[in-house]
C-alpha positions in Angstrom: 0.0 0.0 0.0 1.6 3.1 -1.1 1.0 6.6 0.0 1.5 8.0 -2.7 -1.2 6.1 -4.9 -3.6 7.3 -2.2 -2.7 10.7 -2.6 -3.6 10.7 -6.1 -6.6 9.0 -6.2 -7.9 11.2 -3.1 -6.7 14.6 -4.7 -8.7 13.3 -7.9 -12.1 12.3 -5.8 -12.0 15.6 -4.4 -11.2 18.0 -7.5 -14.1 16.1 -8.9 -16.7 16.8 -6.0 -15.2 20.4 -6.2 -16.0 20.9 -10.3 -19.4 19.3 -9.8 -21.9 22.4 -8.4 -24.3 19.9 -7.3 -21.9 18.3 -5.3 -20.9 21.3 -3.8 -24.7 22.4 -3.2 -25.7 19.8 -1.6 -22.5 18.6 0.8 -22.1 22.2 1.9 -24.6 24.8 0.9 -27.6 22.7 1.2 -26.6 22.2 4.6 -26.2 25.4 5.7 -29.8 26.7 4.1 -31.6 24.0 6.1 -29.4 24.9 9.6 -30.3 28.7 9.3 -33.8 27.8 8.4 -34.5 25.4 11.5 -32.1 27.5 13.9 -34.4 30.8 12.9 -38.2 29.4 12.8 -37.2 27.6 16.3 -34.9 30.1 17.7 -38.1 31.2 20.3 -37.5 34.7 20.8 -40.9 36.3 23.1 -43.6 34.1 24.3 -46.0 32.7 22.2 -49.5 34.7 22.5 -52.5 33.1 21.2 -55.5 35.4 19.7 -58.7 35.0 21.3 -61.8 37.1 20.0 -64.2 38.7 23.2 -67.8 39.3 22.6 -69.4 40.8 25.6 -72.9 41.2 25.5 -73.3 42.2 29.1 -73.8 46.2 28.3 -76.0 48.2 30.2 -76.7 52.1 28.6 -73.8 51.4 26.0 -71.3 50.8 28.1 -69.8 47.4 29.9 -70.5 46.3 33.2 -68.2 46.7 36.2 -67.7 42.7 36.7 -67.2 41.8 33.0 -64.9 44.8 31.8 -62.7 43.2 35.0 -63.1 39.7 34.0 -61.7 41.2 30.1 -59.0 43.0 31.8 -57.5 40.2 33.9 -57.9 37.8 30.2 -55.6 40.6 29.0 -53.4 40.4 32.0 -52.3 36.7 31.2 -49.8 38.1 29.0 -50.4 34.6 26.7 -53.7 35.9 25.5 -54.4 38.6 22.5 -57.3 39.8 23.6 -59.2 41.5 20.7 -62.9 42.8 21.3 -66.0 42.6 19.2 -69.2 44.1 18.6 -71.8 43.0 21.1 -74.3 42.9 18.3 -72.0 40.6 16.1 -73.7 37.5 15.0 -71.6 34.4 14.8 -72.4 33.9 11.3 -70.9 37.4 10.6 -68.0 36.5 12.8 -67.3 33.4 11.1 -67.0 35.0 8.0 -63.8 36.5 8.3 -62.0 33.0 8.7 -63.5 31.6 6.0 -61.0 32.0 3.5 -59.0 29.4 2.6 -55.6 29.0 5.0 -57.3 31.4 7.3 -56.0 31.1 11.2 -58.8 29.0 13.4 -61.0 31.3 15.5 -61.2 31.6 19.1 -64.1 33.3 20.6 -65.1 34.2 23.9 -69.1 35.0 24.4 -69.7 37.0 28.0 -73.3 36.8 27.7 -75.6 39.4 28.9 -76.8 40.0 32.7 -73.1 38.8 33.5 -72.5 41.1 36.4 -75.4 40.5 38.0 -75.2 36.7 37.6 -72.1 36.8 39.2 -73.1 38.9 42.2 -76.0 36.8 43.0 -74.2 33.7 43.1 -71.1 35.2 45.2 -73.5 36.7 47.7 -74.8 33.2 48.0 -71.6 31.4 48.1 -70.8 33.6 51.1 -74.1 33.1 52.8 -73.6 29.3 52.1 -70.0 29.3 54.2 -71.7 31.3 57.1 -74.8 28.9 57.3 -72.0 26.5 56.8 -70.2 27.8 59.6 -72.6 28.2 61.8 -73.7 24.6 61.6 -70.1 23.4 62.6 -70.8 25.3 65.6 -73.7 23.9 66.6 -72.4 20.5 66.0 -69.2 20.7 67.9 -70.0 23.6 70.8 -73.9 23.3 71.4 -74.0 22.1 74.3 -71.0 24.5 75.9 -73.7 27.5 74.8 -76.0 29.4 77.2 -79.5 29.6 76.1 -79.7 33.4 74.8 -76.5 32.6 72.5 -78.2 29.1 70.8 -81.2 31.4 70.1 -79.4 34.0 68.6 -77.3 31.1 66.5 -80.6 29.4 65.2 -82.2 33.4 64.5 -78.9 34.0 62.4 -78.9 31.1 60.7 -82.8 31.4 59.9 -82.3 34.8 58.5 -79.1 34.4 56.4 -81.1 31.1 54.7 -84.2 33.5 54.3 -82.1 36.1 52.7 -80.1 33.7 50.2 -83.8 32.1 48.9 -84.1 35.2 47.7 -81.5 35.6 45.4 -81.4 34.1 41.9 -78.7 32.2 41.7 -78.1 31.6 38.6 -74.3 30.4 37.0 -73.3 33.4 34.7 -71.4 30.8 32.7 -69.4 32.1 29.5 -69.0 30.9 26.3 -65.5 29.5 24.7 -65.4 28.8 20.7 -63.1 27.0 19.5 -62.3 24.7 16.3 -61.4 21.0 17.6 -58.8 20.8 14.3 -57.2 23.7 16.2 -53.8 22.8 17.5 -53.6 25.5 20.4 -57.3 25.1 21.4 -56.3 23.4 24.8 -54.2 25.6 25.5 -56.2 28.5 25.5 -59.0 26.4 27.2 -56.6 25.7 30.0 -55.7 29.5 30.2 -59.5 30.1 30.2 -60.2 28.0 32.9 -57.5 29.1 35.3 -58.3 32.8 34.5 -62.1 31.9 35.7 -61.0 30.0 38.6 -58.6 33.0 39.7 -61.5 35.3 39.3 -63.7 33.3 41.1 -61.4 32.8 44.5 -61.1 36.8 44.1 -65.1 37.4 44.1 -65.1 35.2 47.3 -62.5 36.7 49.0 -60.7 33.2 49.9 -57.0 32.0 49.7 -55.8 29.2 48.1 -54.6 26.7 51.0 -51.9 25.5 48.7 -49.3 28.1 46.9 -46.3 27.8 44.6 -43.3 29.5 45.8 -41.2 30.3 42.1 -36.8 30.6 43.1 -34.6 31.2 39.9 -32.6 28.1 38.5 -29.7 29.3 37.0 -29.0 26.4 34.1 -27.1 26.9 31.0 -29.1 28.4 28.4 -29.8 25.6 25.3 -30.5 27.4 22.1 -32.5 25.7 18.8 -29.3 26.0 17.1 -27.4 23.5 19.9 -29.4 21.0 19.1 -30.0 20.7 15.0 -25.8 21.1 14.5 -24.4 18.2 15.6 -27.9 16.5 13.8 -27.5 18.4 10.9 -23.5 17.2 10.8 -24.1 14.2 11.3 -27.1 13.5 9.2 -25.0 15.2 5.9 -22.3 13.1 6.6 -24.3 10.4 6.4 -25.8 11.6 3.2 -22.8 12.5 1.4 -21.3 8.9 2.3 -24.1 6.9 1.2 -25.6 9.1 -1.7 -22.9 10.9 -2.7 -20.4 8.0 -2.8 -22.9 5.5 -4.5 -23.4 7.7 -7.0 -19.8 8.4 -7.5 -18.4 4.8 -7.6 -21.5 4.0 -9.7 -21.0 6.2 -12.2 -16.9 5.2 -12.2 -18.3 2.0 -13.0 -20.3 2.8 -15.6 -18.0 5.2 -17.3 -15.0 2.0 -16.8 -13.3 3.7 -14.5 -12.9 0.8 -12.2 -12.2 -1.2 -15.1 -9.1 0.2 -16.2 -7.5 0.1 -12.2 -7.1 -3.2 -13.3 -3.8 -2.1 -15.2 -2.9 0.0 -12.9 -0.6 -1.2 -9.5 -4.2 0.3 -7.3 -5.3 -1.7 -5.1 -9.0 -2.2 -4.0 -7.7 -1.3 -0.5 -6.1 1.9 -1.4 -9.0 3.1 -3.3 -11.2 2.2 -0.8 -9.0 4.1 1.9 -8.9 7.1 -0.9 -12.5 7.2 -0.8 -12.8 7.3 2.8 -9.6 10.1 2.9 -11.8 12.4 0.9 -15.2 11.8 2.2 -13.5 13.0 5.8 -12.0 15.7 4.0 -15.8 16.7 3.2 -17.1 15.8 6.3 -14.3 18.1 8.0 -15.3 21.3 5.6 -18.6 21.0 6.0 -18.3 20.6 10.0 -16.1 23.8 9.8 -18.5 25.9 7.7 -22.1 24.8 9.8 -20.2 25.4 12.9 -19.1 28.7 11.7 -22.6 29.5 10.6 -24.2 28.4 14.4 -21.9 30.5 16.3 -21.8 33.8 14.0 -25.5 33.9 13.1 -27.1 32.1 16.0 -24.5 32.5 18.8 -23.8 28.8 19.5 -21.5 27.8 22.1 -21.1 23.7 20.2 -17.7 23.5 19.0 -16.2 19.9 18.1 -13.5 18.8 20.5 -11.3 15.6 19.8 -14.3 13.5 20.5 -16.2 14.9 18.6 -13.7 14.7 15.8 -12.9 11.2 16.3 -17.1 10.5 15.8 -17.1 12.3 13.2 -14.5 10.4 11.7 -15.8 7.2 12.4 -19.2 8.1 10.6 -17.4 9.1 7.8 -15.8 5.6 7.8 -18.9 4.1 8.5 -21.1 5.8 5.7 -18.7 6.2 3.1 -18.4 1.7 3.6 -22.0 1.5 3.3 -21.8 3.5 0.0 -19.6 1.4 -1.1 -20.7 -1.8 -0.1 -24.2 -0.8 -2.4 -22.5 0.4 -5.4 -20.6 -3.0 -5.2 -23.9 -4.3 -6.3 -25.6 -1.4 -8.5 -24.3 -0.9 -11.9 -26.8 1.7 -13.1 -26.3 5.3 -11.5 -30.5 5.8 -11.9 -30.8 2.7 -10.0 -27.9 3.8 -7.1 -29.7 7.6 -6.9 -32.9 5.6 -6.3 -31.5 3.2 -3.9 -29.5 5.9 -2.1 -32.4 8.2 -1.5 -34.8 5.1 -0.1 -31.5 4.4 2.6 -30.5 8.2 3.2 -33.6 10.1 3.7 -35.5 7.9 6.1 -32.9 7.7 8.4 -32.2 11.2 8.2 -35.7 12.0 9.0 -35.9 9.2 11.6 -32.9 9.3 13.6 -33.7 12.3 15.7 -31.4 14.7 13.7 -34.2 17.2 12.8 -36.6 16.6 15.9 -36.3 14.6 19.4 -37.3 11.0 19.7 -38.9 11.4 22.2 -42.2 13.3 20.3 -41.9 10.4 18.0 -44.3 7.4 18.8 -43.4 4.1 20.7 -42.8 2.0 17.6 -40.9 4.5 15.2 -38.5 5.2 18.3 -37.8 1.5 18.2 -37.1 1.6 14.6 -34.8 4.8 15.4 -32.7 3.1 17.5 -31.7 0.3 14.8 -30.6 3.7 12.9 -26.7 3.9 13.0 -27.2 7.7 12.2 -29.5 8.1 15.6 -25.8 7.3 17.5 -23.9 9.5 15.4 -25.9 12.5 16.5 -26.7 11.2 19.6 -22.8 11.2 20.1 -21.9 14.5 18.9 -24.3 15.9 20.9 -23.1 14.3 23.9 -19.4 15.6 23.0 -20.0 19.1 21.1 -22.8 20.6 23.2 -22.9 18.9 27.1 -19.0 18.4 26.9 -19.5 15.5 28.6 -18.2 12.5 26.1 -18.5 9.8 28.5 -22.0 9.7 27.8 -21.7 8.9 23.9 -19.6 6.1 25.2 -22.3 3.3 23.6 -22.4 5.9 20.6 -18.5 5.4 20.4 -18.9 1.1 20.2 -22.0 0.7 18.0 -20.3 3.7 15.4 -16.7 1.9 15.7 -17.7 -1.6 15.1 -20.2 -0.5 12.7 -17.6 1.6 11.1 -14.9 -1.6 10.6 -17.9 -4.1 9.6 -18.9 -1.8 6.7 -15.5 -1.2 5.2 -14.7 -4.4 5.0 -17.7 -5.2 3.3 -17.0 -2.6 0.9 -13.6 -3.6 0.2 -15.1 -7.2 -1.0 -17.7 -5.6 -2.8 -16.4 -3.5 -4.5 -14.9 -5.0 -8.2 -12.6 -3.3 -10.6 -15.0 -4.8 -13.4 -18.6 -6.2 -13.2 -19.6 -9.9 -13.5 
């Protein structure tokens, strides 16, 4: 095995890659595109608000009534909703109208309905008269018989009045109306925001405390950004890509063209080649580690930076990936057939290793089939090593990628056949 033999056949691979512009697009700029995309739509920035439209009809001589402009004002205070008002004389038919375009956003609407204020008064004057009457029966049942005569009367007068009083009030629930669209994927939330809103306004009306409170102390933790987690995917997902599509193809179409055949002249071995190939796909997957880690940090202010670790998994999934191409073009001969075949390998396993989204919002079975991914442990490892510094947990990544790594090249190296049967 000569060095020197390598070194040509390397520089060759990679002046080719750099004179094709496809090649170049998508090993390096293709990348890149899809990085800043993901890093900027999930970057987070301010919190979420979610629109919700407020009818209310409770309005008595053209303006609102004292309980439901407050019960608006503390909606608004929840800083997650949007509150934006309507007309109480809007029809739903007429408010439905405007989101009946097509790709319009899903409406939320909130219906205060009329006599609101005085719904709600009734029934909190009755809730409080129901904990006295309450009260006072606790009395009687626990201290009755420690009472003088003149103070039982008075107890039993109290109680007689406070229940003649509450018959007289209407109690009726002023309950208010949420519309929502089921198909609408922040319905619940809202909802839930609704609910706690009402529940807060409620306690307030009766004047109680909660007997159970959250005390809130800062955590300081480091401070993950979208971008931390889609680079070492994205790395590791485009070196799988340009080993297994970009190297089929290549070898493919060396084979077709008679490339290989004519190494058969030449003092090349099948191992040199194969260890050329490998040389330059590393070279690759070292440029375009450089360039998407240059892009994280200056645009999105990442803090990931490959250390040796990380190098050395990178590496090894260039080893492993540029094998695997290998080891199918040593059984494709038509470079249609080896763009097909590369595509139905590549892109599921890009899509399903947890390089673009966590496993863990994927369903029981497809995480399963994750794990059987040898892509899922290289981005599982570089995230281990580029982003929590911490490479002794990427130590099963390290064994599954290495022995991969060593199975597939040898496989390639038998497969692979200076001329075709």
């Amino acid at each position: 095995m000569k060095p020197s033999r390598i070194y040509v056949v390397t520089i060759s691979l990679l002046k080719s890659w750099l004179r094709s512009k496809q090649g170049v697009f998508f090993s390096i700029m293709f990348p890149v595109m899809l990085l800043t995309i993901f890093s900027a739509v999930f970057s987070g920035g301010s919190n979420p608000q979610f629109n919700l439209y407020v009818q209310n009809k409770d309005i008595v001589d053209g303006v609102p009534t004292n309980l439901s402009a407050v019960f608006v004002e503390v909606l608004n205070a929840t800083g997650v909703l949007s509150i934006k008002e309507i007309p109480s004389n809007l029809s739903i038919d007429e408010f439905l109208e405007e989101f009946s375009k097509p790709f319009s956003p899903k409406p939320r609407l909130l219906i205060i309905p009329e006599g609101f204020h005085d719904k709600v008064l009734n029934a909190t004057i009755s809730s409080r008269m129901g904990v006295i009457v309450s009260t006072l029966n606790y009395v009687i049942s626990e201290y009755w018989r420690y009472l003088n005569e003149s103070a039982r009367h008075q107890i039993q007068e109290g109680m007689e009045q406070v229940q003649r009083f509450n018959s007289t009030l209407k109690t009726v629930k002023a309950d208010v109306i949420l519309l929502i669209d089921p198909s609408d994927s922040a319905a619940k939330t809202v909802e839930g925001i609704v609910d706690q809103v009402v529940s807060a306004f409620n306690n307030r009306l009766l004047g109680t405390e909660p007997p159970i409170d959250v005390e809130v102390e800062s955590l300081i933790v480091r401070e993950w950004k979208a971008v931390d987690y889609y680079l070492p995917g994205y790395i590791g997902a485009f070196i799988m890509t340009n080993g297994v599509i970009g190297v089929l193809g290549v070898v493919t179409d060396m084979k077709r063209r008679g490339v290989l055949k004519r190494f058969m002249v030449t003092p090349l071995t099948k191992a040199e080649f194969v260890l050329s190939v490998v040389i330059s796909q590393t070279i690759l997957a070292l440029i375009l580690t450089l360039v998407l880690v240059g892009v994280a940090r200056g645009v999105f202010g990442s803090t990931g930076f490959p250390d040796v670790w990380s190098w050395l998994l990178i590496f090894l999934g260039a080893l492993l990936f540029t094998g695997l191409g290998m080891l199918l073009a040593g059984f494709v001969k038509d470079v249609e057939a080896a763009s097909a075949l590369g595509n139905i390998i590549a892109f599921p396993m890009m899509f399903l290793s947890g390089s673009f989204w966590p496993l863990e919002i994927m369903p029981d079975y497809m995480q399963a089939f994750a794990k059987a991914l040898p892509l899922t442990y290289l981005s599982e490892g570089l995230r281990f090593t580029m982003i929590y510094g911490n490479p002794s947990l990427a130590t099963l990544d390290y064994v599954i990628i290495s022995v991969l790594a060593a199975v597939m090249i040898v496989a390639a190296s038998l497969a692979i056949k200076w001329r075709s049967e």
